[in-house]
N, C-alpha and C positions, 0 to 999 in steps of 0.2 A: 575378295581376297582375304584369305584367314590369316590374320597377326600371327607371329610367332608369340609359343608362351612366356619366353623371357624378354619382348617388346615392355618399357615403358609403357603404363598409362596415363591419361592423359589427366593433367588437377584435375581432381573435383570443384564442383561450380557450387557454392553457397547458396539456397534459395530458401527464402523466407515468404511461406504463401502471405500473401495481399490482408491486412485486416481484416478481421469481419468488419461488415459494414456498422458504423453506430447506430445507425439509425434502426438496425435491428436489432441489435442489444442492449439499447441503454433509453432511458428516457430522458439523461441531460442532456442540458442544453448546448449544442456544438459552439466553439469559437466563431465568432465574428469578426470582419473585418474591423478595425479601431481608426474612425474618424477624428479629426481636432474639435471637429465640434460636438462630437457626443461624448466628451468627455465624461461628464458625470456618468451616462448609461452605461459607457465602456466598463467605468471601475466599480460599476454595480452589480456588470457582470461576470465580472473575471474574481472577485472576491466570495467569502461564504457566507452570503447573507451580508443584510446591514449590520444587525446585531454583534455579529463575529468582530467586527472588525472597527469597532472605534479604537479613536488614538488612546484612553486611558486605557483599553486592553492591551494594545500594542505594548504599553509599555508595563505589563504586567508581564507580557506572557514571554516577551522579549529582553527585560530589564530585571524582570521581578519587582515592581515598583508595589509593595502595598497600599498605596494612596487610591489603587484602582478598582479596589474590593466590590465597593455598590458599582461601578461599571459594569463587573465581569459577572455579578449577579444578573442584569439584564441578559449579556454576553447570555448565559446559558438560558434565560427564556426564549430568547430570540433564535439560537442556532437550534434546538428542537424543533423548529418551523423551517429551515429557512437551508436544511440541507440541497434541497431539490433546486436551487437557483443558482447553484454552481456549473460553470462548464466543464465539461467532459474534461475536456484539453489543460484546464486549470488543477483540477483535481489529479489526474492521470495524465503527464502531457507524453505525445507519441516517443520520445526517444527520452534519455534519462542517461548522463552523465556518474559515472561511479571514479571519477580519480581515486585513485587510490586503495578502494573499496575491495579489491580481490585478494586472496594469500598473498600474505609476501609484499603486499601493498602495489596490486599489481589492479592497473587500469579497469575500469568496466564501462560496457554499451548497453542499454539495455533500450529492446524496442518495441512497442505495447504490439499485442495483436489480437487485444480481442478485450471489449468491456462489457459487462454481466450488466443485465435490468436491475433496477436499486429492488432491493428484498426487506420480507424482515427476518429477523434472527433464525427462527425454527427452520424456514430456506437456505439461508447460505452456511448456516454453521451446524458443528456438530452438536445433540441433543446436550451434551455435557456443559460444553462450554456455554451454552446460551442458556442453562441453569447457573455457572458460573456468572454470570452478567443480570440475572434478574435484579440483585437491586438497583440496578442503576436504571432499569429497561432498557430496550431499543426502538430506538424509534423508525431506525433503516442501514442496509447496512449496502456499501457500497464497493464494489470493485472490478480487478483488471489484472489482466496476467499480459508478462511480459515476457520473453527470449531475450539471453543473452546474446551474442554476437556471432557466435561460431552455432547460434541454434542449437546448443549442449542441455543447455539446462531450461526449466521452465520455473516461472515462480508468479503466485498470485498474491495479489497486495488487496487488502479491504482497508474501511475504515467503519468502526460500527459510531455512528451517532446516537447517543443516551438519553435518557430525559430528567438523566442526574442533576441537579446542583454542583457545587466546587467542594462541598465536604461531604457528598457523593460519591463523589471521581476520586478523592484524597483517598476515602474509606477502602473503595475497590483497590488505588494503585497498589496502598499499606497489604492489604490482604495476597494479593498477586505475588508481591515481595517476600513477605513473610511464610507462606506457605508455598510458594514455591509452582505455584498454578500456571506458571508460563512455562516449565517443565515438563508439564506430564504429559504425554504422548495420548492420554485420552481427550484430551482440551487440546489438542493440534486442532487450527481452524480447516474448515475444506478448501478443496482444490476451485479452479473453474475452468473447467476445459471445455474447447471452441472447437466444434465439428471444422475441417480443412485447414487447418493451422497446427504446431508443432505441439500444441499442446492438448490435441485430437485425446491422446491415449494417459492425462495426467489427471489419473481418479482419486481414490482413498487410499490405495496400497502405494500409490508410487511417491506419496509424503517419504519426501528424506530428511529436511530441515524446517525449524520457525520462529518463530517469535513474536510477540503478543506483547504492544506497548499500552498501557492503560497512563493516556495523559490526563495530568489535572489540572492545567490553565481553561480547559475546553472541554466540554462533553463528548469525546471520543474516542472509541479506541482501536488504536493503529495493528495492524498484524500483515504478518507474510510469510507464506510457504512455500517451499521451492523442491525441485525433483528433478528427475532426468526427464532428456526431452523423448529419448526414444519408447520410454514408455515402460521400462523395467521395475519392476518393485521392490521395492525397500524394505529388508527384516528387520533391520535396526536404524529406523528414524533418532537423529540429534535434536536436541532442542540448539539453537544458532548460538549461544554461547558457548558450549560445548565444544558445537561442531568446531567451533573459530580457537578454541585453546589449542598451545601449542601441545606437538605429540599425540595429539587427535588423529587417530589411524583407522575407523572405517571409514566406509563408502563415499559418506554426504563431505565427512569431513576432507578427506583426499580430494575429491571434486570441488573443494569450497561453493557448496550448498549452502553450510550456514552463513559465506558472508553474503553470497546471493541475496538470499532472505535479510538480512540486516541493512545491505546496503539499501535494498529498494524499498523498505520500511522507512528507516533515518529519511530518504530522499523525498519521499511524500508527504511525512510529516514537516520536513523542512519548507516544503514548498506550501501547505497551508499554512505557515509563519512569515513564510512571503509574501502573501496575500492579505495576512496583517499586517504585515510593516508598510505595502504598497497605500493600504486604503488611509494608515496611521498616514504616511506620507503626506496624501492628498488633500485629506481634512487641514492640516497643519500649514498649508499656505494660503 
């Protein structure tokens, strides 16, 4: 029986294909079950590295404490080795709370569907920016692209690990700041887009927003970029401040792309400072 054309249709139904599987894309290590008695192994492995995570870093990186100076010296011997011992789940965990984080202060979901093999730089980034990054080098760069909630938008979040020192990382952040390198649409990082997920068709053109954190308690640096999920291209990419100022009227910005990109930056960065304060926690009783 053929519907009349002014019949009602029926909602549409939300579907977000199934993750890639990790074990096809990534070489970290998946979460494990958390015993009482493997305590020590548990927060060995949900942390980055030993190194990362002693208490006098904690309270460097968490308090600003200078007393922790020769800590955080080791701190960046030890995390140049010691990226690869993190979990998947730890790193990138499957969903990702944004209170707050949207236009307008408006709630976000964000939920991973796909994690990239660790690389190094001249793989996942563009040739500019991984010139932009030589002096600090890379020692591997890691990430995961995420969907927001309604499957609108797509956004990939890295972390590049350096083999900087702390007045290294300082030199880079100073330089970023001052020149203005976390603007330029030719230093946008790349996308990573996952054959049967919403982020199938999110290449080089469909960059709409990003942003590029060069932290200096730690040898890394945080980014993420974000686009539309149906696959359309962007003539005028924002960098994520931009996009987020108010009166910001194209595309990415209407769409709040750039908080996308920001929020899911701030949120993975926050959670590798979780992971300090957790292991600060542990040592400390």
């Amino acid at each position: 029986m053929t519907p009349r054309p002014d019949a009602p249709r029926p909602p549409a139904q939300l579907w977000i294909p199934p993750e890639t599987p990790a074990e096809m894309t990534t070489r970290l290590r998946p979460v494990r079950t958390r015993h009482p008695a493997r305590t020590v192994g548990a927060v060995a492995a949900v942390v980055l590295g030993l190194g990362l995570i002693g208490g006098a870093v904690t309270g460097t990186w968490l308090t600003g404490d200078s007393s922790a100076d020769t800590a955080e010296g080791n701190v960046y011997a030890e995390v140049r080795t010691a990226w690869h011992s993190v979990p998947v789940d730890t790193l990138f965990p499957r969903t990702l709370d944004g209170d707050g984080a949207g236009p307008g202060g408006a709630d976000r979901v964000w939920t991973r569907i796909a994690v990239a093999p660790d690389s190094d730089c001249a793989t996942a980034l563009d040739p500019l920016l991984t010139k932009a990054l030589e002096p600090v080098g890379c020692a591997r760069v890691l990430r995961a692209t995420y969907t927001d909630a309604t499957a609108s938008s797509v956004t990939t979040v890295g972390m590049v690990f350096t083999e900087a020192d702390e007045k290294g990382m300082l030199a880079l952040h100073n330089r970023f700041t001052t020149e203005s390198l976390g603007e330029r649409t030719d230093l946008m990082p790349r996308t990573f887009p996952a054959k049967g997920t919403v982020s199938a068709g999110f290449g080089d053109e469909q960059r709409a927003s990003w942003t590029v954190e060069v932290v200096t308690e730690a040898p890394v640096v945080v980014y993420a970029v974000s686009g539309f999920a149906d696959g359309r291209a962007v003539a005028d990419p924002q960098p994520a401040d931009e996009a987020q100022a108010e009166g910001a009227t194209n595309a990415p910005a209407q769409a709040g792309l750039g908080h996308e990109a920001t929020g899911l930056a701030e949120r993975i960065e926050k959670g590798l400072r979780g992971a300090v304060g957790e292991k600060g926690t542990e040592e400390s009783r």
